[in-house]
N, C-alpha and C positions, 0 to 999 in steps of 0.2 A: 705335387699334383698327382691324383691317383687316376688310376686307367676308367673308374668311371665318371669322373670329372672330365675328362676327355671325350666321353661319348657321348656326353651334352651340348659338343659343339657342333654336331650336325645331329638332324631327328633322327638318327638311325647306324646303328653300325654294329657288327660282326664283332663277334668278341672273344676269343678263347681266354679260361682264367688258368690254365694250368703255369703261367709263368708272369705273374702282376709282377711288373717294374716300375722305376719311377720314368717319368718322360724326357727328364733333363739325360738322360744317358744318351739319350740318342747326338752319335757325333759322324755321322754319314750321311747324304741326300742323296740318291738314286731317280734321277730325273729324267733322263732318254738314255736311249741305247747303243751311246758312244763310247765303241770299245778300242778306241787307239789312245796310246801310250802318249804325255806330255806334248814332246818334242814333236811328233806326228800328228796331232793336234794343232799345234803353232803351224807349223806348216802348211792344214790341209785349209784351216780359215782366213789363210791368206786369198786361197784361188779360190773367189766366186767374181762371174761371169760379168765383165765392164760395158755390158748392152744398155742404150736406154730403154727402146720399146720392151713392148712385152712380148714375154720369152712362150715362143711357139708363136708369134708372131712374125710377119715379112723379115724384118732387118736382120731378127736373129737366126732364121731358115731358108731364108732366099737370099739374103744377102752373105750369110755364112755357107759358102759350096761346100764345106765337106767336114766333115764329123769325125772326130777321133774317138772309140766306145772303149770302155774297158771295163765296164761291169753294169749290169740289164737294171735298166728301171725303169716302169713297166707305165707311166704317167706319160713321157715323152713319145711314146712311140708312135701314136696317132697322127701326132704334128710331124713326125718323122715321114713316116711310109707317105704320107699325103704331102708332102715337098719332093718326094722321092719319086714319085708317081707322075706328078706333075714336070720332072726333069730339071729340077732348081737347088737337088741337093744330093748329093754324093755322099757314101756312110763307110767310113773302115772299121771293119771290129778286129778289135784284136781280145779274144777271150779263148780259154783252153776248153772251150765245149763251145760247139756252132748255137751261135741262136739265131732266132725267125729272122733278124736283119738281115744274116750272111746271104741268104737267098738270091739279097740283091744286086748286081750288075756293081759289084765294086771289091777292093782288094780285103780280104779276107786274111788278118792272119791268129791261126789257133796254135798259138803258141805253147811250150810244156811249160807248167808250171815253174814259177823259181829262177826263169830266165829274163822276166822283166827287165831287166837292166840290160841284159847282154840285148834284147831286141830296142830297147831305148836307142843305147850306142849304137847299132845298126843302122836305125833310121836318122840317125842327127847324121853320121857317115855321107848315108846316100842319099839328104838332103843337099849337104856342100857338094856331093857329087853332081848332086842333079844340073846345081846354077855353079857348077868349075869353079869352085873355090875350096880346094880340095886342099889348099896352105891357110885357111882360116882360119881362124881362136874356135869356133863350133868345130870340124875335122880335128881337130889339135886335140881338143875337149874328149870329141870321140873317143880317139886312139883307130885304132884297127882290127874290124872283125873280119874275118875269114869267111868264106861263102862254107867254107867245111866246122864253122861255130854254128852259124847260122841253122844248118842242117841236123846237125849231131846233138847238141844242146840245146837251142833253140822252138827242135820239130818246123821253121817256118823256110821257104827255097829267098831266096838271092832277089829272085823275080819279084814275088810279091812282096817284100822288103823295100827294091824299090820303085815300085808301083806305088805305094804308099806313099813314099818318100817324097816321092814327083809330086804330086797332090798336092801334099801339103806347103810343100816350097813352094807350087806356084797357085796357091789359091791367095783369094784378094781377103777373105774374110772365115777362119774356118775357128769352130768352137770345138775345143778340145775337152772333153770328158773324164774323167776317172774316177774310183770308187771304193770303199773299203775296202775291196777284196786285195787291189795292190798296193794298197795304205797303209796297209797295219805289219804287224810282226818287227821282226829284225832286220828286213830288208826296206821297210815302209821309207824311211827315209831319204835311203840312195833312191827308189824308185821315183818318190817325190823330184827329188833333185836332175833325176833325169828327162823327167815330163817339164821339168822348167827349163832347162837346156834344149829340149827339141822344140819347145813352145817360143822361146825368147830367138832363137836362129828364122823359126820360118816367122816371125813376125803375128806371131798368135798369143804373147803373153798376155794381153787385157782380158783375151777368152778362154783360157785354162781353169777349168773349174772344177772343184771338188763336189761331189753325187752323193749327197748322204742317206742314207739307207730310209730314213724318217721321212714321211712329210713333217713339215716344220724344222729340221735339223737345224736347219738357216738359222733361223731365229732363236733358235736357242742360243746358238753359238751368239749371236746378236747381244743377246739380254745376260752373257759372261757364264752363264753355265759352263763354264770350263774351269779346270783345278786351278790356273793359274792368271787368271782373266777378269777384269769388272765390264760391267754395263760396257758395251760401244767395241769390244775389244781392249781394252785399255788394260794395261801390266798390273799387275796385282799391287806392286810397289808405288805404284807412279806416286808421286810427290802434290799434285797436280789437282786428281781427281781423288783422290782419298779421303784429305779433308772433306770436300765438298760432298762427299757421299755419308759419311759419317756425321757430319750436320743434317743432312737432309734425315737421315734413318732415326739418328739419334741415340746411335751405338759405334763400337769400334772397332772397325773389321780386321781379319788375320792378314798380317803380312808377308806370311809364307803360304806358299802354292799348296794346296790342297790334294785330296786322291782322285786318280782316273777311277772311270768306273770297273777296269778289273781291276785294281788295286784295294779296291774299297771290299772288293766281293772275295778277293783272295786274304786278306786278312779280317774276315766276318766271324767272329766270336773269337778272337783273338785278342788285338788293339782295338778291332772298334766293336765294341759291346752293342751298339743298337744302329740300326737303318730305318730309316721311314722311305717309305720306295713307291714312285709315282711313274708312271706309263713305261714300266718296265717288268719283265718274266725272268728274270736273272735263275728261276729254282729249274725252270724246263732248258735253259741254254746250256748246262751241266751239271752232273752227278754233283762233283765235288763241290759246285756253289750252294746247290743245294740241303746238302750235308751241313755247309759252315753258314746257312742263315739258323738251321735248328739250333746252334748251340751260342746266338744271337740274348743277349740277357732280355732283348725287347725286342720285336719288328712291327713297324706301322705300315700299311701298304696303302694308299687310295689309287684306287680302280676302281674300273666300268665292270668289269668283269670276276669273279671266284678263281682267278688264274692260279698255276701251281702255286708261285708266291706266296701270293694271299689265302690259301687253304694253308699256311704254315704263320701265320701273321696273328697275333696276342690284339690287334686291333686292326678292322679294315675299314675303311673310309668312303661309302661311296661316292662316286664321279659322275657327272654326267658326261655323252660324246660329244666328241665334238659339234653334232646337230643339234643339240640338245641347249646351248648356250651361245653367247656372245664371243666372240674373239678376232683373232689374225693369225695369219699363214703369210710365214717370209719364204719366196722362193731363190732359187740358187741366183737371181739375178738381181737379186737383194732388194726384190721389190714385196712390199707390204697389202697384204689383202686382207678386206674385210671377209670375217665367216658369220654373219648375221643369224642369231638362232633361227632353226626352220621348223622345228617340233616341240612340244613338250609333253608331259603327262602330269595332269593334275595332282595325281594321287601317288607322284612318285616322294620318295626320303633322301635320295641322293641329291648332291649338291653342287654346282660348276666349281673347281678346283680353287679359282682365285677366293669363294666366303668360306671353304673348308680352312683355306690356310686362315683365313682373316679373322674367324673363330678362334682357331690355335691362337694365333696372338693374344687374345686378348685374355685368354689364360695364363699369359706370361706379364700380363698388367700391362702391354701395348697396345694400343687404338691405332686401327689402320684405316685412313678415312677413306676408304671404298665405300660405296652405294652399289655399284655397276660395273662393269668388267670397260664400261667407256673410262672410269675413274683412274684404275688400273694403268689405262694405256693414256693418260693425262700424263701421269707418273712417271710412266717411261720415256715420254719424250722430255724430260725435264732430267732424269738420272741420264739419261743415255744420251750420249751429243749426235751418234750419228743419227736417232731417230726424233730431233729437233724440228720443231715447225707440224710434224703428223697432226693430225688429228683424226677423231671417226668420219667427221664429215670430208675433211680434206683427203682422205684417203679412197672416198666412196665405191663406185663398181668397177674403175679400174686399179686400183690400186696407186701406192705413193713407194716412188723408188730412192735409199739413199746412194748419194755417192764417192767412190774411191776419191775424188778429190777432193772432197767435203771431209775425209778424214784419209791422207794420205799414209800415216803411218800404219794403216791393216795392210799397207801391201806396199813393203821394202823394196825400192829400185836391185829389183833381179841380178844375181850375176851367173858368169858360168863355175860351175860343178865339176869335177871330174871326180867319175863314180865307177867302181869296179863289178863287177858281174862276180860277186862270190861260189864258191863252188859248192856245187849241187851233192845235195849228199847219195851215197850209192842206193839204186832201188831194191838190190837181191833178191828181184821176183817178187819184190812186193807191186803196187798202184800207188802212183801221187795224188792225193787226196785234192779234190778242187770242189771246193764250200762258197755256193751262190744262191740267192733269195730265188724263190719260183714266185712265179703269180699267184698259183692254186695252191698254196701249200698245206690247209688243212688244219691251219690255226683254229683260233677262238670262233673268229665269225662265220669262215664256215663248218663249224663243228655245230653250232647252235643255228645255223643258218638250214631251215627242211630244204628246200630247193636248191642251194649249192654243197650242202654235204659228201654227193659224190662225186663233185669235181677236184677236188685235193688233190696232191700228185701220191698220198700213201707213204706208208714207210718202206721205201724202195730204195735201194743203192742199185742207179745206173752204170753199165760198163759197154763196151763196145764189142760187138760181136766176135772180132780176135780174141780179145782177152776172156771172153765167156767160155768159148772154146778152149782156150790154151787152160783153163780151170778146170775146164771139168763141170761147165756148173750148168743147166739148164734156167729158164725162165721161171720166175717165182718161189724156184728156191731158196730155202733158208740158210742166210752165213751169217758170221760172224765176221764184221769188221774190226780191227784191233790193230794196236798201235801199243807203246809204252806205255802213253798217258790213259788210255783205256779202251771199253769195248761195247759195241752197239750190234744189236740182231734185226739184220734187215731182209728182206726180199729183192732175191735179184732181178733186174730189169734189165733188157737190151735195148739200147739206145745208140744207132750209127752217128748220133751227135754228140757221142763223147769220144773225147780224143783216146788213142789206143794207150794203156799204161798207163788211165787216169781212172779213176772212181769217182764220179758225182754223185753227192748226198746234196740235196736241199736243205738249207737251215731252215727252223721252227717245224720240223717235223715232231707230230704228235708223240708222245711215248718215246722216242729216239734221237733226244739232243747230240747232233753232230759236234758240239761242244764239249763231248765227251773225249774225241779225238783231239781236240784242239790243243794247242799252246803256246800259239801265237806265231809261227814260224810253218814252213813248209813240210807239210806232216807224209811221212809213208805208212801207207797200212796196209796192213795181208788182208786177204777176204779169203774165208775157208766154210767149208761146209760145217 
């Protein structure tokens, strides 16, 4: 199949010929922008939220008094602050930069980076302290931190440790939170394992739930977008569901687990010769990824958007947005919502992603009987057992929720973990790098958006007034942030909401992917003029 045989599947598409490939190379999908490791993965799709109502709704905010945060997402907040206002819900953040939450009338703890774990065991501690069961399997679990850990390593006092503590041992119903930022890397796991130890003691395991960065992350995770996962959550292996997937498709799927999405981008023109890449910027998240899509034998991209990617991409594919078509949106509560198109433009060439791909097929001599993005999700619930019985109708303006006992194996009877608090590597004057999504960040839409273009937060690295000082460095100054893995030029900013001895970069910052520092683990970086 040649690349202009390809651009006859949709009326319109972007084309560079400087490198015609054939299309069967492509042996990569780049689908969202799920950047945890296998095992971290298995883990984080276990924890979504065991509520039946709908989430910002009474049972999940009034009935849940107190809120565990670990990383901002910016959807919630509305149903937050207006529970909180009202006196029916109580908020702990614990994140190494204050955010708007902190403000409110509850225990606060801004923890240094890298200490996750040692503040995990802290609070399981002064949970069994709270309710004197200080000989329990959770204390046991614990071990012993010192009020002199808690301080020196930590950055968090004793007090608000167990302020917290208290809280959550004696709340009737509280939903615990967490979020890529202490998900990933080389500690993602223990830190997992610790959030299930302090969630399974105070009697909050149903609500420990995993925050993904996406709207829709859910449902992806749902529909097996994972390296090692079918339809439903179901093992790539299973004996079970494999046949039956394989009759239905009428092909025979791999039995071994597939690549994470850094693993796919870390070996790009290496082992894997070609990517087709959908609702993902992999070229602006870092230098190096960028680098290793150029020398790609093929890249397909379908996007809304000209993103860095897709200006590097031998064929682009347009999409429409989400407004623009039919679909569904699974929230962390694993409830199913219709997104009913709400715009279109007559005279547009792009095309809703589900007839892009269905086009594809039929270049490979497959018939995919779609009509409608309703057909689609016919489909789904026939592949996928937990989303059984859905329909568009049955689903309508409040949504259709599945559930953990409808498919009890996405979430193993818990046990306890004992997890160690690894040791933090030395700073030598350097800043501990703390990388979290802003609101305004300055992306796509408001890049092309005239009315919010100057709200972005800018290519700034924030620092804390000591640390400005103790540099040498004034406001709006220009440094260089740098690390091993590499180096970004930013404008300094002073910010009393970032903790002393940290640097806050915003990810998806225009021109200055924070990705450049990155790899994977808790990064130290000099800032110099």
């Amino acid at each position: 199949m040649s690349v202009c045989e390809l651009i006859s599947c949709v009326d319109t598409a972007w084309l560079r010929m400087d490198r015609p490939n054939n299309l069967m190379q492509i042996v990569g999908v780049l689908m969202f922008d799920g950047q945890l490791d296998e095992a971290i993965l298995r883990e984080s799709l276990l924890h979504t939220v065991r509520v039946q109502p709908r989430f910002g709704q009474k049972a999940c905010l009034e009935g849940g008094e107190y809120y565990w945060r670990t990383d901002p997402d910016f959807d919630l907040d509305l149903h937050l602050k207006r529970a909180i206002r009202r006196g029916k819900l109580k908020v702990i953040v614990a994140h190494p930069r204050k955010t708007e939450l902190m403000r409110y009338d509850a225990p606060h703890l801004q923890y240094t980076p890298g200490s996750e774990v040692l503040l995990l065991n802290a609070l399981l501690a002064a949970a069994a302290s709270a309710r004197d069961e200080k000989k329990s399997d959770a204390a046991k679990t614990a071990g012993k931190v010192s009020d002199k850990q808690l301080r020196e390593a930590a950055g968090v006092t004793p007090e608000a440790v167990a302020a917290a503590a208290s809280l959550l041992a004696n709340a009737k119903s509280a939903l615990i939170l967490y979020g890529p930022m202490v998900a990933r890397g080389a500690q993602g796991k223990a830190v997992t394992a610790g959030l299930t130890n302090l969630a399974l003691y105070t009697g909050h395991y149903e609500r420990l739930a995993y925050l993904g960065t996406d709207a829709n992350s859910q449902g992806c995770r749902d529909m097996g977008v994972l390296p090692n996962r079918l339809p439903g959550h179901v093992a790539i292996d299973d004996e079970v569901a494999r046949p039956l997937l394989e009759q239905m498709w009428g092909a025979t799927l791999p039995a071994a687990p597939g690549k994470t999405y850094n693993q796919m981008l870390d070996t790009a023109g290496g082992e894997i010769k070609a990517l087709f890449v959908m609702g993902a910027d992999p070229a602006s998240e870092r230098p190096e990824w960028a680098a290793k899509l150029d020398n790609l034998e093929f890249l397909v991209v379908q996007e809304l958007m000209l993103t860095e990617t897709a200006q590097r991409a031998d064929v682009v594919l347009p999409g429409l947005s989400w407004a623009e078509q039919d679909g569904t949106f699974t929230n962390l509560e694993r409830r199913v919502q219709r997104a009913p198109k709400a715009l279109g433009n007559p005279h547009s060439k792009a095309a809703p992603d589900w007839m892009i791909l269905s086009h594809l097929a039929t270049h490979f001599d497959v018939q995919w009987p779609f009509s409608a993005a309703r057909a689609v999700t016919q489909e789904i619930t026939v592949a996928n057992p937990i989303y059984s019985g859905m329909t568009w109708e049955r689903i309508g303006d409040q949504g259709q929720q599945w559930f953990v006992a409808d498919a009890p194996y996405t979430r193993p009877e818990p046990v306890y973990q004992v997890v160690a608090q690894p040791e933090l590597p030395p700073v030598d004057g350097g800043l501990r790098l703390v990388n979290s999504p802003a609101l305004y960040d300055g992306g796509n839409m408001f890049g092309l958006t005239t009315q919010m273009a100057g709200m972005g937060f800018g290519t700034h690295a924030a620092l804390h007034p000591l640390d400005v000082e103790r540099l040498g460095l004034a406001p709006e100054d220009t440094v260089q942030v740098r690390n091993e893995h590499g180096s970004i030029s930013l404008a300094v900013k002073i910010e009393p909401a970032v903790k002393p001895g940290t640097v806050w970069i915003p990810a998806s910052l225009a021109g200055a992917p924070v990705g450049a520092l990155l790899n994977g683990g808790l990064e130290i970086v000099s800032v110099e003029k």
